[in-house]
C-alpha positions as CSV (number, residue, x, y, z in Angstrom):
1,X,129.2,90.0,86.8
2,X,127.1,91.6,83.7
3,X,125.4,89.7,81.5
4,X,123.0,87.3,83.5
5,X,119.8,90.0,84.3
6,X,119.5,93.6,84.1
7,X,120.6,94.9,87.7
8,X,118.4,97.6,89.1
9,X,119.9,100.5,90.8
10,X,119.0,102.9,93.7
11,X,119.2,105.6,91.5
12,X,116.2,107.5,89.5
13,X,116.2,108.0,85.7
14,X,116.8,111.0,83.9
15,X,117.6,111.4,80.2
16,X,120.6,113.2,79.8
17,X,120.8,114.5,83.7
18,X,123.2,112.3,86.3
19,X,121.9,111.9,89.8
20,X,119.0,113.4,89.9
21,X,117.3,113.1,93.8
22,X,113.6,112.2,92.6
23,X,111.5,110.6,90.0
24,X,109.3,108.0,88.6
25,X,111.4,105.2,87.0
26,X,114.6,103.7,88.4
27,X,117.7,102.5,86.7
28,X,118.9,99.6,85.3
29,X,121.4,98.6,84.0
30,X,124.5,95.9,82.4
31,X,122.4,94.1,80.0
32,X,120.4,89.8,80.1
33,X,121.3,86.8,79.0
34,X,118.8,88.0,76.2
35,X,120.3,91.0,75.4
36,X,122.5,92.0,72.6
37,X,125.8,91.4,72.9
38,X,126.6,95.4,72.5
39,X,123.8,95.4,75.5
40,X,126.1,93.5,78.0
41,X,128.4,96.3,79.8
42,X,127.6,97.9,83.0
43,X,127.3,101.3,81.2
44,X,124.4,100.3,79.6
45,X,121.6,101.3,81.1
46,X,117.5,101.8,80.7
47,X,114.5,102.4,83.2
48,X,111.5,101.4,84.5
49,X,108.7,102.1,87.5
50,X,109.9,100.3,90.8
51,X,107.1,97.7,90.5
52,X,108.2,96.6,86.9
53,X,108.6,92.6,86.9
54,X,110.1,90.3,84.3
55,X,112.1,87.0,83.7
56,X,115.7,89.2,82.9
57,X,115.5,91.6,85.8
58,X,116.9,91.4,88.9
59,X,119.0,92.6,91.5
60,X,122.2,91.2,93.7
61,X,122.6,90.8,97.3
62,X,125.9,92.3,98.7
63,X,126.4,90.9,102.6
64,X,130.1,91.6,104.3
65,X,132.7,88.8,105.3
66,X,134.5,89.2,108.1
């Protein structure tokens, strides 16, 4: 599932701090088809303000089967 766009997440960024409850940036992460190889793992991550576009960032839609 890595490896096609950077994923954002719902969680903010902070250097060095894990879940922290507010900020500016949100995560990304798992690396692009552009990307180095070393880039393409879901512990990989970077950061950027919510309204940050480009042509290897996305996100993926999750919907239940019954």
């Amino acid at each position: 599932m890595a490896g096609n766009v950077w994923e954002w997440c719902l969680d903010y960024y902070e250097l060095y701090r894990p879940g922290p409850t507010g900020g500016t940036k949100r995560v990304h992460r798992g690396g692009s088809w552009k990307s180095r190889f070393s880039s393409l793992r879901t512990t990989v991550r970077s950061s950027n303000v919510p309204g940050f576009s480009c042509n290897d960032l996305g996100f993926r839609v999750v919907c239940e089967c019954d």
